[in-house]
C-alpha positions in Angstrom: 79.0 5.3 -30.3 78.8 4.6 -26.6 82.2 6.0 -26.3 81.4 9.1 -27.9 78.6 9.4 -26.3 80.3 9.2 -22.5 83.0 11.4 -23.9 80.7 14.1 -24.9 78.5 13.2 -21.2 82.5 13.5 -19.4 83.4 16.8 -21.1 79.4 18.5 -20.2 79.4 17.3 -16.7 83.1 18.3 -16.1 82.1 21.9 -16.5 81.1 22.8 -13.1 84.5 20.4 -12.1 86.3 22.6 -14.2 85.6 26.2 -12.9 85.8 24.8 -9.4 88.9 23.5 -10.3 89.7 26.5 -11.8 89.3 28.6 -8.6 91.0 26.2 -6.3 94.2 26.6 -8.3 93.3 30.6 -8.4 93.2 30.2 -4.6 96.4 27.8 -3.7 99.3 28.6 -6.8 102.2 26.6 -5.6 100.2 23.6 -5.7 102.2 20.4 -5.5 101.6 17.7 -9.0 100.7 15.3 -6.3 97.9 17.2 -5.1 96.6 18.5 -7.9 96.3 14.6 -9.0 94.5 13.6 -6.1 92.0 17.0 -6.4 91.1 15.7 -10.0 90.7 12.1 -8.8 88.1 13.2 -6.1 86.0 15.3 -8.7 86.7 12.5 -11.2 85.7 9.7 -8.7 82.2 12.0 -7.9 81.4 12.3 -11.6 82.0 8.4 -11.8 80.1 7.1 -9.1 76.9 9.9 -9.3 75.8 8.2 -12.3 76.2 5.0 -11.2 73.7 5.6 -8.2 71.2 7.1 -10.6 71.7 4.4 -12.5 71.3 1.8 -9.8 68.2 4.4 -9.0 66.6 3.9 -12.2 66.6 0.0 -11.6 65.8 0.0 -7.9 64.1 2.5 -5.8 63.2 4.9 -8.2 59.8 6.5 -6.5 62.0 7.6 -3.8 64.7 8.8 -5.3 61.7 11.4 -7.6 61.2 12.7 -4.0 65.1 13.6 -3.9 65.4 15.5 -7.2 63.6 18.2 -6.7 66.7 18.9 -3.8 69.6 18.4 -6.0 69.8 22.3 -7.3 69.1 23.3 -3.5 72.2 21.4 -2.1 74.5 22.4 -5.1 73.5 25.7 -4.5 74.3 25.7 -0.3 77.3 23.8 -0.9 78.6 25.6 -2.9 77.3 29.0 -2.1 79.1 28.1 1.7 82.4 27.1 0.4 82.9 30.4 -2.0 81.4 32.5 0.5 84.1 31.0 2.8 86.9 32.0 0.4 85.3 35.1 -0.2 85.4 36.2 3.1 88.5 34.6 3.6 90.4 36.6 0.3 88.3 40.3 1.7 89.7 39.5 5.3 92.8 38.7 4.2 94.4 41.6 2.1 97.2 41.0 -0.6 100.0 40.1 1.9 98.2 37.2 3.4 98.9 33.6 2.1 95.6 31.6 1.1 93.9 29.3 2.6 94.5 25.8 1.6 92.2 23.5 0.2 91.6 20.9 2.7 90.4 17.6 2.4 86.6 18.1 3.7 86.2 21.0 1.8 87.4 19.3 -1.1 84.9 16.4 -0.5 81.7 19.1 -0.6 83.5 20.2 -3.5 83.7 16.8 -5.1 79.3 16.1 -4.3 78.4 20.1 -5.3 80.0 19.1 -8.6 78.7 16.3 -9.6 75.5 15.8 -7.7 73.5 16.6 -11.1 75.3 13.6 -12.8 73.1 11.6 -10.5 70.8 12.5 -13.6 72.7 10.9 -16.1 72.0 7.5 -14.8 68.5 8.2 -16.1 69.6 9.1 -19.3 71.7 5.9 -19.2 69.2 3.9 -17.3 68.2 1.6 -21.2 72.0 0.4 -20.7 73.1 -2.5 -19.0 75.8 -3.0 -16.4 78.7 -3.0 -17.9 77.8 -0.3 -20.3 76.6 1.8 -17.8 80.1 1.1 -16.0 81.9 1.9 -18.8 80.0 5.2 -19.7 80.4 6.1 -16.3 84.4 5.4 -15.9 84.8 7.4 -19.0 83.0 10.3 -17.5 85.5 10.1 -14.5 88.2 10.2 -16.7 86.9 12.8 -18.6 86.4 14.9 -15.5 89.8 14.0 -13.9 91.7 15.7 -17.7 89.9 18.5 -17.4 90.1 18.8 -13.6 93.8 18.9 -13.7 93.6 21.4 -16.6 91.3 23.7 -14.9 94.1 23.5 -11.6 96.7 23.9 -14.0 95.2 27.0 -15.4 94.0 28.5 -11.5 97.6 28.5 -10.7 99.2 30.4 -13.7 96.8 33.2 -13.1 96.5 32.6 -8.9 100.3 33.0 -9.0 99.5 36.8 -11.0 96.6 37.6 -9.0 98.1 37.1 -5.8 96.0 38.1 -2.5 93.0 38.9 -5.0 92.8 34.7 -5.9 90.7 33.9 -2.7 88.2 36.6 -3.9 88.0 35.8 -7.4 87.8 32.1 -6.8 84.8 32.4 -4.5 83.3 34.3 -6.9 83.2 31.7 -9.2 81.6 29.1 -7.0 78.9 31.1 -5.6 78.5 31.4 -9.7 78.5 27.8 -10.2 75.9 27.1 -7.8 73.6 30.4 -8.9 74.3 28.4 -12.0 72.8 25.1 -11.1 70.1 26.2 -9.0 69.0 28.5 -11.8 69.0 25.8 -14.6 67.5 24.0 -12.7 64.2 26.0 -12.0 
């Protein structure tokens, strides 16, 4: 049952891995295998490790982490509003003949916390676990997030390769979604 459970955890939190994922390959098409490995593995290592620090929360410093929470949708929402208006501009700037931007690896980092910054969460729902189930749940999860990742890349670039100049626009789109998204649910 724990396995199921992390599975199902994995495939809800990978959601907001996937679309981002999703527009990064919209925006870059003739991403390399190589990269698009080590893209999932940074949102996959974020939605491991977030629910390992609300875990550690949960059994530690857990009044001042309360104070913290009611920030999470406001820095999804920033970080991610700032890095698809970026694109945005970026794709309206541009035009169709213009090559897009490349994902870079700081960007890709803010990607990787906007993401997965409400799994921080789950370690509360895990927090009756103990270590090593928590570990596992939580490695799973990262898993989980790094299938779907790659999917979502895989995806990006068939249509990023048919959208052409239009990619950077769409793409930014979707992540000032995501974070209306998060900061929304969140109210």
């Amino acid at each position: 049952m724990l396995i199921i459970n992390a599975i199902l955890l994995g495939i809800g939190l990978a959601m907001d891995a996937f679309s981002v994922s999703l527009a990064n390959g919209l925006n870059e098409p003739h991403m390399k295998v190589k990269k698009m490995s080590k893209t999932s593995f940074v949102f996959g290592f974020f939605q491991c490790f977030m629910p390992l620090i609300g875990w550690l929360c949960v059994h530690t410093i857990i009044h001042y982490f309360k104070q913290f929470e009611t920030f999470i949708p406001w820095i999804a929402l920033i970080l991610l509003g700032y890095i698809g208006g970026k694109m945005l501009i970026e794709g309206i700037r541009g035009g169709e003949e213009e090559e897009t931007a490349v994902l870079t690896k700081s960007t890709l980092l803010l990607q990787g916390i906007a993401t997965s910054i409400d799994a921080l969460s789950v370690g509360f729902t895990i927090a009756n676990y103990n270590m090593v189930n928590a570990f596992i749940t939580s490695f799973i999860i990262g898993n989980v997030t790094f299938a779907i990742s790659f999917s979502g890349l895989h995806i990006g670039k068939k249509f990023g390769t048919k959208l052409s100049g239009r990619a950077s626009i769409l793409g930014g789109i979707i992540l000032i979604a995501i974070g209306l998204e998060i900061f929304i649910s969140a109210l």
